[in-house]
C-alpha positions in Angstrom: -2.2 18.5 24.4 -1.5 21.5 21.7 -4.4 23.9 21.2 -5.2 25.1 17.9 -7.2 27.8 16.7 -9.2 28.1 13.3 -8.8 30.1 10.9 -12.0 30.3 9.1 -11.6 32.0 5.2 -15.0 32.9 3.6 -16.3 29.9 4.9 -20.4 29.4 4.3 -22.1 25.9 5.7 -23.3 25.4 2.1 -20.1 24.7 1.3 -20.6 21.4 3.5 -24.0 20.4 2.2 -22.7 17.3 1.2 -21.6 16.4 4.2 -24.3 16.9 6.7 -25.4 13.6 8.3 -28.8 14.6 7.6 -28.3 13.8 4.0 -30.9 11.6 2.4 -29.9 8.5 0.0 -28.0 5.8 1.2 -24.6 6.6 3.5 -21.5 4.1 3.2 -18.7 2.8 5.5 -15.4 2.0 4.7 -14.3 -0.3 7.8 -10.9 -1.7 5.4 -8.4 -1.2 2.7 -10.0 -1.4 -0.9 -13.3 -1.0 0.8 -14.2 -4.7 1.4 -12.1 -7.6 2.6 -12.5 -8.7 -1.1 -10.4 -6.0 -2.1 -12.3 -5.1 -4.7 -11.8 -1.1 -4.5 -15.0 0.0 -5.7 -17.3 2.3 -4.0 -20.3 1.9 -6.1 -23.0 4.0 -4.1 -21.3 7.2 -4.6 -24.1 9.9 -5.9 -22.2 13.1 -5.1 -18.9 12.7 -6.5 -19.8 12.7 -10.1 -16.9 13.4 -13.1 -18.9 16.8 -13.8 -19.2 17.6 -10.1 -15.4 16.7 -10.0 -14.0 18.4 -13.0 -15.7 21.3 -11.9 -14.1 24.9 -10.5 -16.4 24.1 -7.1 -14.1 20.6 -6.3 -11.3 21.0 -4.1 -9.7 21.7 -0.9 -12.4 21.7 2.2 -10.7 21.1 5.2 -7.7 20.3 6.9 -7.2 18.5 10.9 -4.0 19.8 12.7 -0.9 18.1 12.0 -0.7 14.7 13.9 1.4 14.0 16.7 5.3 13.9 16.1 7.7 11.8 17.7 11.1 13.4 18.7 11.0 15.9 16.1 9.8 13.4 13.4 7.0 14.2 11.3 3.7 12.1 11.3 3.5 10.4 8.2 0.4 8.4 6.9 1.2 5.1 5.0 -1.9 3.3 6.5 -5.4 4.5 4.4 -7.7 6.3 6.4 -11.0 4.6 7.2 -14.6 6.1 7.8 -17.5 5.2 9.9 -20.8 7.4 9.1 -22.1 7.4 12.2 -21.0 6.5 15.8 -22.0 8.1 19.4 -19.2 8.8 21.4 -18.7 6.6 24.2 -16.4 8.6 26.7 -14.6 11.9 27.3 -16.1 15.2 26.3 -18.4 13.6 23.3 -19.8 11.3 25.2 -23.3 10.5 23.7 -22.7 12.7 21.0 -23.0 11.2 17.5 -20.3 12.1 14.5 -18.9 10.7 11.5 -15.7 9.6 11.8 -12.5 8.9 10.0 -9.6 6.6 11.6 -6.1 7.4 10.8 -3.1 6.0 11.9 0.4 7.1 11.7 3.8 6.0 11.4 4.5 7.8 14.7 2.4 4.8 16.5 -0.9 7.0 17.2 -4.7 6.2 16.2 -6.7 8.7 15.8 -10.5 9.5 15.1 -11.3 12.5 13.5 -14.8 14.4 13.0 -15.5 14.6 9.1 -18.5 17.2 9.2 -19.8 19.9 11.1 -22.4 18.3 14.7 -22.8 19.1 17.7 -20.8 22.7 17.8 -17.5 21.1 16.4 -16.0 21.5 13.2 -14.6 19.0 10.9 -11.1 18.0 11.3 -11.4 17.9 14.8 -9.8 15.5 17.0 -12.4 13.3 19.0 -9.9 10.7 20.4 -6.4 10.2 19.8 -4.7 6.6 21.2 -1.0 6.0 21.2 -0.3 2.4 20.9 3.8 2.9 21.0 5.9 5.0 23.5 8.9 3.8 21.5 7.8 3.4 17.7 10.0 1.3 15.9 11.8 3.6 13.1 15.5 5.3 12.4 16.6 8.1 10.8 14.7 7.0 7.2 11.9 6.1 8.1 9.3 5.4 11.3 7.4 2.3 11.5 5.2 2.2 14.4 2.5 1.7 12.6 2.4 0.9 8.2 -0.5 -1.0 7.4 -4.2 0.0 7.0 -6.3 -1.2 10.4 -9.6 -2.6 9.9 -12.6 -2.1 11.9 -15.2 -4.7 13.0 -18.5 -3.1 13.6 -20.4 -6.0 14.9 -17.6 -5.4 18.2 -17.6 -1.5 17.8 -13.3 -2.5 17.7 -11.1 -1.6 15.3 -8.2 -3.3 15.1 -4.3 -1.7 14.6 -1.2 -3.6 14.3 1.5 -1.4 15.6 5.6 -2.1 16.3 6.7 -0.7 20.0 10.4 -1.0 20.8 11.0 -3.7 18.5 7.7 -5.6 19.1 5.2 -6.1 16.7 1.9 -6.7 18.7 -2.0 -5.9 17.3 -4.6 -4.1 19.4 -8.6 -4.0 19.5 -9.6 -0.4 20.2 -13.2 0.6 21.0 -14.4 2.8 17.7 -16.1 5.1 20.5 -13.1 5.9 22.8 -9.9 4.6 21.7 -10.2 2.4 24.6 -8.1 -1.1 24.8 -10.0 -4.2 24.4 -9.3 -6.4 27.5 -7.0 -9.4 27.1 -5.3 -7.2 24.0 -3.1 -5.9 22.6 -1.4 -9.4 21.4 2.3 -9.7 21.3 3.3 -11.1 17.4 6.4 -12.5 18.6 8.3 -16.1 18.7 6.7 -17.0 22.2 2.9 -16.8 20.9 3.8 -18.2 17.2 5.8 -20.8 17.4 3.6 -22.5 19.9 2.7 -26.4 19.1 0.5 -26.9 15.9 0.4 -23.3 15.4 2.4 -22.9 12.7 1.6 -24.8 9.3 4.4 -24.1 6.8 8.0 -22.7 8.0 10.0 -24.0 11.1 9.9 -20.8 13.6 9.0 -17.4 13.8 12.3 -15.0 14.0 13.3 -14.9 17.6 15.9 -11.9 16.8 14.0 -8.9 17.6 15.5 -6.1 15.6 14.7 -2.8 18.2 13.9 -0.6 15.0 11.7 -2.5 12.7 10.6 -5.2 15.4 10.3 -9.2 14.5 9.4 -10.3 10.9 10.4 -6.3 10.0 7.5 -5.1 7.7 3.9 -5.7 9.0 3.0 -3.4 6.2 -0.2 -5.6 4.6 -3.7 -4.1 5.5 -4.9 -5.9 8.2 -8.0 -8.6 7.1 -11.3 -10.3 8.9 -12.8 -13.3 7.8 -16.3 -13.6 6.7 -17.2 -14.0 10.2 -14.8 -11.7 12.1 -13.7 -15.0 13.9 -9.8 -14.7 12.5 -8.2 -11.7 12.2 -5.1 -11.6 9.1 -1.7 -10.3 9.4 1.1 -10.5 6.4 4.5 -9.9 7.5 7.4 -9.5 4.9 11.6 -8.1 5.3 14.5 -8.9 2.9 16.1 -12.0 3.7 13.7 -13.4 5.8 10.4 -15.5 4.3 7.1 -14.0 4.4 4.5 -15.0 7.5 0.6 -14.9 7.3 -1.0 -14.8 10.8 -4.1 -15.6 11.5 -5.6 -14.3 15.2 -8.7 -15.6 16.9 -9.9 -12.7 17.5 -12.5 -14.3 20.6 -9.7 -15.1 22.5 -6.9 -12.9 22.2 -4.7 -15.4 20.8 -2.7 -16.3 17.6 -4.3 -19.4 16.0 -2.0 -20.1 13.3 0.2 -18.9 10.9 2.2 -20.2 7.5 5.5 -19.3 6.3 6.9 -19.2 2.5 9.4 -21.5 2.9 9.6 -24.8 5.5 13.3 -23.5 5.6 14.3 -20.7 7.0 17.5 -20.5 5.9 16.1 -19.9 2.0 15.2 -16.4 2.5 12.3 -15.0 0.4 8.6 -15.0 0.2 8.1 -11.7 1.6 4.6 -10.9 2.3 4.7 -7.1 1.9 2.5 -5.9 -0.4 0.2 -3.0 1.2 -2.7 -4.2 0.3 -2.5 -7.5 2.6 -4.6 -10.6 1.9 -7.7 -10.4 0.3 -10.7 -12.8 1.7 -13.6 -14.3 -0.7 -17.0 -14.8 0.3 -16.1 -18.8 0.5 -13.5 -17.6 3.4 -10.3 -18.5 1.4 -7.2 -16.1 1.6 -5.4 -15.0 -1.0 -1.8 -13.1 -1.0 1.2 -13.2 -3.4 4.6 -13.5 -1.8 7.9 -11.9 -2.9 11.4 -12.6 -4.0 14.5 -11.3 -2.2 17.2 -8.0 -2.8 19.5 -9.9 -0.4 19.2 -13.0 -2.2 19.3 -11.3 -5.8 22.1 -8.7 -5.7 23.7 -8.8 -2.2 24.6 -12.6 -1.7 24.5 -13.1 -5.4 23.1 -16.4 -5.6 21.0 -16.1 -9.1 19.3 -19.1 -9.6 20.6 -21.0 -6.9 18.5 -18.5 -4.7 15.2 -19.0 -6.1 15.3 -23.0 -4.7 12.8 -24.2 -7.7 13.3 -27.7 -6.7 12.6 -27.4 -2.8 9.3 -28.3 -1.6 6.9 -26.0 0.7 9.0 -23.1 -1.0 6.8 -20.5 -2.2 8.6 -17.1 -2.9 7.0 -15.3 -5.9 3.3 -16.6 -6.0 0.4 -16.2 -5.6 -1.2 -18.6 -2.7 -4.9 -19.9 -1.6 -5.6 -21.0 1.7 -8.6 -21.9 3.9 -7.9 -21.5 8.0 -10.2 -24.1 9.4 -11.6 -23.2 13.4 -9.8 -26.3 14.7 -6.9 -26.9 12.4 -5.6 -23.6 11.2 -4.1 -22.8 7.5 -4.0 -25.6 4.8 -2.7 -24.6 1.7 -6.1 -25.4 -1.3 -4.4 -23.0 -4.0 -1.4 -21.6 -5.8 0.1 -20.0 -9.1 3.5 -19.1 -10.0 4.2 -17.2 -12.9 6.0 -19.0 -15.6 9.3 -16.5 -15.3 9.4 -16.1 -11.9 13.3 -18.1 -12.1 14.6 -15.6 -13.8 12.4 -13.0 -11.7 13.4 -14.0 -7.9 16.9 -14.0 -9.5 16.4 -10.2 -10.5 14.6 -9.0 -6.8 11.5 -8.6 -9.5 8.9 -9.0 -7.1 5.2 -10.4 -7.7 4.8 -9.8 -4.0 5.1 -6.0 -4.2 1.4 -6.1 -5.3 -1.8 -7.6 -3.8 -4.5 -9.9 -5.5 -8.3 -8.8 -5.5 -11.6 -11.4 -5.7 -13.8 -10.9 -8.4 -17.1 -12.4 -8.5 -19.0 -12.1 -11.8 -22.4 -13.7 -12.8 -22.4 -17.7 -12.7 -24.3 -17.9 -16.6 -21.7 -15.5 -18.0 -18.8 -17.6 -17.6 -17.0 -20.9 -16.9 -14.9 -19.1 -14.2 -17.8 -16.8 -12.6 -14.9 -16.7 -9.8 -11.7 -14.9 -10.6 -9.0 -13.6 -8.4 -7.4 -10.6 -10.4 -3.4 -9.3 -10.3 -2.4 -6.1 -11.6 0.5 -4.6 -11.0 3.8 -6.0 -9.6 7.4 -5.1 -10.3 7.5 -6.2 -13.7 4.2 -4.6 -14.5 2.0 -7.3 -15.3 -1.7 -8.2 -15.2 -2.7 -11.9 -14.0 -6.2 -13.5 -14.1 -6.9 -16.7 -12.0 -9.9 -19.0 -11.3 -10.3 -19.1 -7.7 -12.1 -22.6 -7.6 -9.2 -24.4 -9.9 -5.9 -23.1 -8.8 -3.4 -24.3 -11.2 -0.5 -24.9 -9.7 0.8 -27.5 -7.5 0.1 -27.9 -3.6 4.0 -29.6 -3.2 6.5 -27.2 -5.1 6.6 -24.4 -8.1 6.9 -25.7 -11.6 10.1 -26.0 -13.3 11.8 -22.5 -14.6 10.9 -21.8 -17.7 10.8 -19.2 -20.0 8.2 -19.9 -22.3 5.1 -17.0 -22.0 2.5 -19.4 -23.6 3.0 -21.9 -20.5 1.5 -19.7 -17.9 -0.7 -21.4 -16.2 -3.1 -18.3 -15.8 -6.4 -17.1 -17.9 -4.4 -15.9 -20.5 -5.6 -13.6 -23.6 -5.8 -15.8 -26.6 -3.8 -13.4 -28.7 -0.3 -12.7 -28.9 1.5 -10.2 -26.7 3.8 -7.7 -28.3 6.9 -8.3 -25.7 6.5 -12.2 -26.5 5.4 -12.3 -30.1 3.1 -15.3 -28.6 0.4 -15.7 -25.4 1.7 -15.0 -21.9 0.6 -12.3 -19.3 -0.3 -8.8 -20.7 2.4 -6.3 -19.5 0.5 -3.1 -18.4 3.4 -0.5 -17.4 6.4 -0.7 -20.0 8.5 -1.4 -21.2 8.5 -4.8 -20.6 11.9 -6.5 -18.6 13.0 -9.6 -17.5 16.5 -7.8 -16.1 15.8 -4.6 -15.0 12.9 -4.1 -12.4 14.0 -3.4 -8.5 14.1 -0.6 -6.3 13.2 2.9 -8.4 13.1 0.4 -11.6 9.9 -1.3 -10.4 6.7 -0.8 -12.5 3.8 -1.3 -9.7 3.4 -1.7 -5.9 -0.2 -1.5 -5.6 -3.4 -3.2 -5.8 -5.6 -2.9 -8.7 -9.6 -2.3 -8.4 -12.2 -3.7 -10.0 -15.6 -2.2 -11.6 -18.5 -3.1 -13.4 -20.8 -1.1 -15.6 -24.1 -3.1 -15.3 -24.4 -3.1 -18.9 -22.1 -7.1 -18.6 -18.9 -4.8 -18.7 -16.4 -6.0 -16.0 -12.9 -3.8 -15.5 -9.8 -4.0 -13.7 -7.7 -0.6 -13.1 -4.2 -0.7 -12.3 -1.5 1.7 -10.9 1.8 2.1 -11.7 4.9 3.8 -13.5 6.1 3.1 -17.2 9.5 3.7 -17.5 12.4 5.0 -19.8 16.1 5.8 -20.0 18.7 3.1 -19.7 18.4 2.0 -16.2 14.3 2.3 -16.1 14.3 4.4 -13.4 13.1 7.6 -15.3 9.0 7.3 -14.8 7.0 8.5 -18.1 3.5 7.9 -19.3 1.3 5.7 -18.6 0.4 5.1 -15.3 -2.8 4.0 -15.2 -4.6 0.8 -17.5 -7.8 -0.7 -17.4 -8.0 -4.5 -18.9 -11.1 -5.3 -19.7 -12.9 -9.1 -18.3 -13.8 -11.2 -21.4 -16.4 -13.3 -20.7 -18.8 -15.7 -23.0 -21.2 -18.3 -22.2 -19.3 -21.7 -21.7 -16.1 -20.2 -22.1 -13.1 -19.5 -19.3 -13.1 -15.7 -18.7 -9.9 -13.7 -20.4 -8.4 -10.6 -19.7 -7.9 -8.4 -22.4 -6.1 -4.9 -22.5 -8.6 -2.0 -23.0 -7.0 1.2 -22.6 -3.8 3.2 -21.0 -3.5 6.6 -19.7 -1.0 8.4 -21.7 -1.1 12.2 -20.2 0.3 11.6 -16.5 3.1 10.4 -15.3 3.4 8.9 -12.0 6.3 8.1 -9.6 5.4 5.3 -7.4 1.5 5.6 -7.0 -1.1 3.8 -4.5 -3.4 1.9 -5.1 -6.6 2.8 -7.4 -10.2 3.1 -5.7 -13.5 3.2 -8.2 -16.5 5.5 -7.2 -19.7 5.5 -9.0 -23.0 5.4 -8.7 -24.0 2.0 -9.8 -22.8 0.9 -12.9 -22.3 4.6 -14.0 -20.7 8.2 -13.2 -17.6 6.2 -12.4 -14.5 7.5 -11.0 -10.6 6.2 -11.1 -8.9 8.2 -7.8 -5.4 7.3 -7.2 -2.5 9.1 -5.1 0.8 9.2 -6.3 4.0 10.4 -4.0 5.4 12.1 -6.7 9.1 10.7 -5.0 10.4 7.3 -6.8 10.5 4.4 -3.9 14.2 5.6 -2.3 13.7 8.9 -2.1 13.3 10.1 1.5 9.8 11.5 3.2 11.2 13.5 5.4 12.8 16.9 6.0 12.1 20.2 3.9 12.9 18.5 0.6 10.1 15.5 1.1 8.1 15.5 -1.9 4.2 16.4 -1.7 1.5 14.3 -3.5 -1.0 14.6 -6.3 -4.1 13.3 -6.1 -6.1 12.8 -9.4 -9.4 11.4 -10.7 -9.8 9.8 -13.9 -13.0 9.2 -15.7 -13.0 5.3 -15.6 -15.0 5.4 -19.0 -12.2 7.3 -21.3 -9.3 7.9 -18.7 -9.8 11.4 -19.5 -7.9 13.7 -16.5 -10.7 15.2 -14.6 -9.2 16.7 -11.5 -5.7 16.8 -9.9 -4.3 18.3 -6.4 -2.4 21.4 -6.9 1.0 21.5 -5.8 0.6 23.1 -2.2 -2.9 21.4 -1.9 -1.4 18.1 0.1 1.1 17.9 2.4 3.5 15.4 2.6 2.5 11.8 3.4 4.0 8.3 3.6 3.9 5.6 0.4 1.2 3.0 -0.4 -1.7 4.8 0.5 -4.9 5.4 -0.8 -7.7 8.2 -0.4 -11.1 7.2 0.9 -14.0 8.6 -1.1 -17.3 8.2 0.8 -20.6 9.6 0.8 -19.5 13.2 -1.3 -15.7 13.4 0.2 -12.5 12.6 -0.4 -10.7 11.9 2.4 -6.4 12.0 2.1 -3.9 10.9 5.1 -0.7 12.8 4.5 0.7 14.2 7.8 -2.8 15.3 9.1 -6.5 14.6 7.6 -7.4 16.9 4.4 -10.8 16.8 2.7 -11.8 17.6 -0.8 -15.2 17.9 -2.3 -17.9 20.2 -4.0 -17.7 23.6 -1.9 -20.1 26.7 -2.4 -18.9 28.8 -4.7 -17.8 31.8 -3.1 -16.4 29.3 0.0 -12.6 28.3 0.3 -11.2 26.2 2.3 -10.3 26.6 6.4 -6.9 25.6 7.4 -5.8 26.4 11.3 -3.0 28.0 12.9 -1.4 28.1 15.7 1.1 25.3 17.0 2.2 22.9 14.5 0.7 25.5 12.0 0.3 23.8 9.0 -0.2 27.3 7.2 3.3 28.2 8.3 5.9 28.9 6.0 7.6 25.8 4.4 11.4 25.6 5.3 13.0 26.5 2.1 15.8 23.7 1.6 19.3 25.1 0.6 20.4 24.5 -2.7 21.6 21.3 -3.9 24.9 20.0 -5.5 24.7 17.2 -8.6 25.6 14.8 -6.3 23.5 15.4 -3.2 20.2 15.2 -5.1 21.3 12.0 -6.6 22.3 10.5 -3.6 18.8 12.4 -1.8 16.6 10.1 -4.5 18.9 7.0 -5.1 20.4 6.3 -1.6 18.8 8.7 1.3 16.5 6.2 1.8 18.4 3.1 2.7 21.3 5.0 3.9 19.9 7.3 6.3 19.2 5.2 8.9 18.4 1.4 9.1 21.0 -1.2 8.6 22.8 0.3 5.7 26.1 2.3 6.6 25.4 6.0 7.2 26.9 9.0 5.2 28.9 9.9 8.4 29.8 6.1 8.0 30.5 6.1 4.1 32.4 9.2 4.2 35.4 7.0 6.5 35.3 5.2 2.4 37.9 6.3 0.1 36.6 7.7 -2.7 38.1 5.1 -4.9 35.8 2.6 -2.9 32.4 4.1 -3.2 32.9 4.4 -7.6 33.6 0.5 -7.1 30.6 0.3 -5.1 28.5 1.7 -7.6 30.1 1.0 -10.8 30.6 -2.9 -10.5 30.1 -3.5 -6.7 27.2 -4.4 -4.2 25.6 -1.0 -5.1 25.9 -1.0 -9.2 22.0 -1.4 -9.3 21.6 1.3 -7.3 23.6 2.9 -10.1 22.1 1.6 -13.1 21.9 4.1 -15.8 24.4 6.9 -14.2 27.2 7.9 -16.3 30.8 8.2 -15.0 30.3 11.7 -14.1 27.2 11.2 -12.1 29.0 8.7 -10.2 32.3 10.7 -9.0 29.6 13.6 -8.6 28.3 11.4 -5.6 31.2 9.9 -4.3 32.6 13.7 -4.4 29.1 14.1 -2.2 29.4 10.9 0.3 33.2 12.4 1.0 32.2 15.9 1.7 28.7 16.2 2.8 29.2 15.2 6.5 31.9 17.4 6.8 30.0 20.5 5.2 27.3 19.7 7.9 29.5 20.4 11.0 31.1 23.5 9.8 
């Protein structure tokens, strides 16, 4: 185990008033993603963290943990949100009986850890109370680890949290005790073919892949936050990869066993659906599940199938939409719901994804409206905002509607006036400018999960995240990155999204999802981390990108605080910070803490191995052609599937400007000029060669 010192820099204990557990008022938990298996985002007991307490010179940095465990050299990386338990008493090991407040990470390196969040019983925050490592052999390659992506959840009724995490190709999901780290018995539970595709188990689809890739495991991305039921009786997994359909799980979580499970498409052979979205399926208080599938890049640009790869007129087929289900004790998932957007044709054709962003339940007061229950969509490649009624699904329970392109047929709660990109009703576009070609890859407008808050004054909002775009290939982001749409609601009347406001000062890359703080219906905060690295650029090495974290006051939108550039190190995508009871707690490659300090206090950071106060390797200087190829390609061809540069460079040069000027790879190349090609293909000849001399 590596020991670490502290160093301590004019550190005084006032400066963690706010995070004694003797604090008086009332003291929150955040056991999932988006706080609630809802998914509604919103913190609304949070009487610290106001916008003056934020925008003032005494928010920031407080403290840091050590850097997490690496694997072989590679950096931990956090792409699962960090949860928080306020109080829990040790239950083995040196802490035994010894009561902290906790936050529970997990990395793509395959550990869990719990953390201590403020100073008891002689140890300081950012201390490491238990770690548990769940993979010996993580699934990853050189671009990227995977053992573990998406957000665990903890059941507190069990004192078990639960993790989903990929070991030498095998996806399987664990119940750790909160207290130790200590293995459930009868788990962890192999995800595989054998325990899926078991007699009436599975509902929609025809098998679970078999063909266990060693790197990213069966069903690839299990990157959804993980989801209870009402009554902790099934436990949901999403699984979504390119060319492969989307699986939701459901796990009886009594037995140890999987209970059943629904594909996208009853045939596998049709290759879409992906359920990969990071904010999994959300859950409403009537026990349905919710979670919007995905189209396909293999489909759409590789294979080249255009409409004939969206299968319209197949039955059971349900790539790009949004789907209800109920999962009865005794007979498992049954499809009640569903809603395709009235484009999504022409969208699957593109690889313009409704799947790349998860749904939220919304429950507003039953006199206000005719559709009190609402299941809310912002976000999504294409950047739009959807608003459903939960208890009348419109579409079909057999197959998708017939492509269309026609806005006003959207079978959603649509805003009675016009919108701009249709010159008639349809979905309001939130993150511009508005596409029906151009919207993959570094070209897509959202991948994250909006949140939802009300004012108590009969105010309802929905915040979104995302990243406008400009230039000719969209890949440029610009402002805004942020929207709120306001809930229209009137006696007797269906409820109606309507646009509200954009932030037009900040421009984000390829942000997280949004969380709402406030204290009741007021003080209320927007917090949202952004990468600050479009979706292929790598995380790793001395040139990953660091993040920004910022808060927004979710009345105006007005900036109120943002990370400094050396403030946060480098973390994974899809993340989101968890603000609880006066902190703000950020997974990057360790734990780091922000919230009001004492005015003459600054923050502690520790040295020793793994020093995270160490200087930064200073990455040499880069060609034209290198940093394209570091932010368009590095991250599919570093590893993975895709040929490697040592690989590539065997290409003539001839080849790779064929590639990416009318080829395989042209969208990859969308907007570059002729020069900016050859620059890269002058880079993909050379650069393996430059590295062995």
């Amino acid at each position: 185990m590596r020991k670490f010192h502290y160093c301590l820099l004019a550190l005084s204990l006032p400066a963690y008033a706010a995070l004694s557990q003797d604090d008086p008022g009332v003291r929150i938990d955040k056991t999932t993603f988006h706080y609630n298996i809802h998914r509604t985002g919103w913190n609304d007991k949070e009487k610290i963290l106001t916008p003056e307490a934020v925008a003032s010179h005494r928010f920031g940095l407080l403290w840091e943990s050590p850097e997490l465990d690496r694997y072989e050299g590679r950096e931990p990386r956090l792409q699962a949100s960090p949860l928080y338990l306020d109080s829990v008493t040790m239950g083995e090991g040196p802490y035994n009986g010894k009561r902290f407040s906790v936050a529970y990470l997990a990395s793509t390196n395959g550990y869990v850890y719990a953390v201590n969040t403020a100073p008891a019983n002689g140890v300081a925050p950012g201390a490491i109370l238990w770690r548990a490592k769940l993979a010996e052999k993580p699934c990853g390659n050189a671009t990227e680890m995977i053992g573990i992506l998406s957000t665990p959840i903890i059941d507190l009724g069990q004192n078990r949290i639960y993790v989903s995490a990929c070991d030498a190709g095998q996806w399987s999901v664990h119940a750790l005790d909160v207290r130790s780290g200590k293995g459930a018995p009868n788990w962890p539970l192999a995800i595989d073919a054998k325990n899926v595709n078991r007699p009436g188990v599975i509902k929609n689809g025809t098998a679970f892949p078999s063909v266990v890739n060693v790197s990213r495991g069966a069903g690839w991305w299990q990157r959804g936050a993980l989801n209870l039921s009402p009554d902790k009786s099934r436990l949901y997994l999403s699984f979504g990869k390119d060319g492969q359909s989307g699986w939701l799980v459901s796990v009886d979580t009594r037995q140890a066993r999987v209970a059943s499970a629904f594909s996208t498409t009853q045939i596998t052979d049709q290759m879409q659906g992906g359920m990969w979205a990071s904010g999994g399926p959300a859950v409403d208080p009537q026990g349905r599940v919710y979670i919007s599938t995905g189209a396909s890049f293999l489909v759409a640009v590789t294979m080249k199938l255009g409409l004939k790869g969206v299968y319209s007129e197949s039955p059971n087929s349900w790539g790009q939409s949004i789907l209800q289900l109920r999962d009865d004790p005794r007979s498992g998932f049954q499809l009640t719901g569903t809603y395709t957007p009235f484009n999504y044709c022409h969208a699957v054709s593109k690889d313009i994804d409704l799947g790349s962003s998860g749904p939220i339940v919304v429950d507003l007061p039953g006199a206000s409206s005719t559709t009190p229950r609402l299941l809310a969509f912002g976000g999504g490649k294409q950047g739009n905002f959807y608003l459903l009624n939960r208890d009348k699904m419109p579409g079909s329970l057999e197959q998708r509607h017939a492509c269309t392109d026609d806005s006003a047929s959207d079978m959603s709660l649509l805003d009675p006036d016009p919108q701009p990109q249709f010159n008639k009703r349809g979905p309001i576009n939130l993150f511009g400018p508005y596409s029906e070609d151009i919207g993959m890859l570094n070209s897509a407008k959202s991948r994250s999960t909006a949140a939802y808050f009300s004012d108590g004054e009969g105010n309802h909002y929905v915040f979104a995240s995302g990243s406008s775009k400009k230039g000719a290939d969209f890949s440029t982001p610009t402002a805004p990155g942020v929207a709120r749409v306001r809930l229209v609601t009137r006696p007797g009347e269906a409820a109606h999204p309507k646009l509200d406001q954009l932030e037009g000062t900040q421009t984000l890359f390829n942000p997280g999802s949004p969380v709402v703080t406030s204290n009741g219906g007021k003080d209320a905060i927007v917090w949202v981390m952004d990468p600050n690295a479009p979706r292929l650029a790598s995380m790793y090495g001395p040139r990953a990108p660091r993040p920004t974290l910022y808060a927004f006051d979710a009345k105006t939108l007005r900036l109120l605080w943002k990370s400094g550039p050396d403030d946060l190190f480098t973390g994974g995508k899809y993340n989101e910070p968890a603000v609880v009871n006066g902190i703000v707690l950020v997974g990057t490659d360790r734990l780091q803490a922000f919230g009001i300090r004492a005015t003459s206090a600054m923050a502690y950071r520790r040295t020793g191995e793994g020093n995270p106060g160490a200087p930064v390797a200073q990455a040499a200087p880069m060609s034209p052609g290198a940093a394209i190829f570091e932010e368009r390609c590095a991250g599919c061809h570093t590893g993975g599937s895709a040929p490697t540069p040592r690989q590539l460079a065997a290409f003539t040069q001839e080849r790779i400007v064929a590639s990416l000027t009318h080829g395989v790879m042209a969208p990859v190349a969308a907007g570059m000029t002729k020069e900016q090609i050859e620059q890269v293909a002058v880079y993909i000849r050379t650069a393996p060669q430059e590295a062995n001399e």
